[in-house]
matplotlib code that plots the C-alpha trace (Angstrom):
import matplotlib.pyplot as plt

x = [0.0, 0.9, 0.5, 0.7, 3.3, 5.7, 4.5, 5.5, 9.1, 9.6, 8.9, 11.4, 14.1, 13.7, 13.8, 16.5, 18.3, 17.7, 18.9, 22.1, 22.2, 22.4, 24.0, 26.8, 25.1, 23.5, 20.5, 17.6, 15.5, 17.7, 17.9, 14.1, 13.2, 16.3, 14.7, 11.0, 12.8, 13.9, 10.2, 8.8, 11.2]
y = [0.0, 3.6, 6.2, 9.4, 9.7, 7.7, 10.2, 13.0, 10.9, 10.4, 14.2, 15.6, 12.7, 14.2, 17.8, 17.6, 16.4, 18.8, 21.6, 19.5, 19.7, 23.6, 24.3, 24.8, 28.0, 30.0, 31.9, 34.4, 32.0, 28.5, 31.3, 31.1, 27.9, 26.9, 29.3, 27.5, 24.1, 25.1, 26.6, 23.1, 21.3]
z = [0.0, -1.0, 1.7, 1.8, 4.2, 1.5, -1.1, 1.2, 2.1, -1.8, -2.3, 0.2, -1.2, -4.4, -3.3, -1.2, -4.7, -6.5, -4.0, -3.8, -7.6, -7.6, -4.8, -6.9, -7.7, -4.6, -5.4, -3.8, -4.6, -3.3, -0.1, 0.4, 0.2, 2.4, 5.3, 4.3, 5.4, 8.3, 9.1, 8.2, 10.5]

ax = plt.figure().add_subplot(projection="3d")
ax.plot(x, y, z, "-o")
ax.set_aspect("equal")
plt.show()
């Protein structure tokens, strides 16, 4: 079975990749969601 909390899990995996990916390459906007994160947390 497929929950939701797995969906979410997956989602955050995958995010967490791609901010790696451009890390290379600080941004306003890589700045943000960075201080979202840490809201969330």
């Amino acid at each position: 079975m497929y929950t939701i909390e797995m969906a979410y899990a997956r989602m955050r995996e995958l995010q967490d990749l791609a901010n790696r990916s451009r890390a290379h390459q600080p941004s306003a906007a890589s700045k943000r969601a960075a201080k979202k994160r840490a809201k969330k947390r």
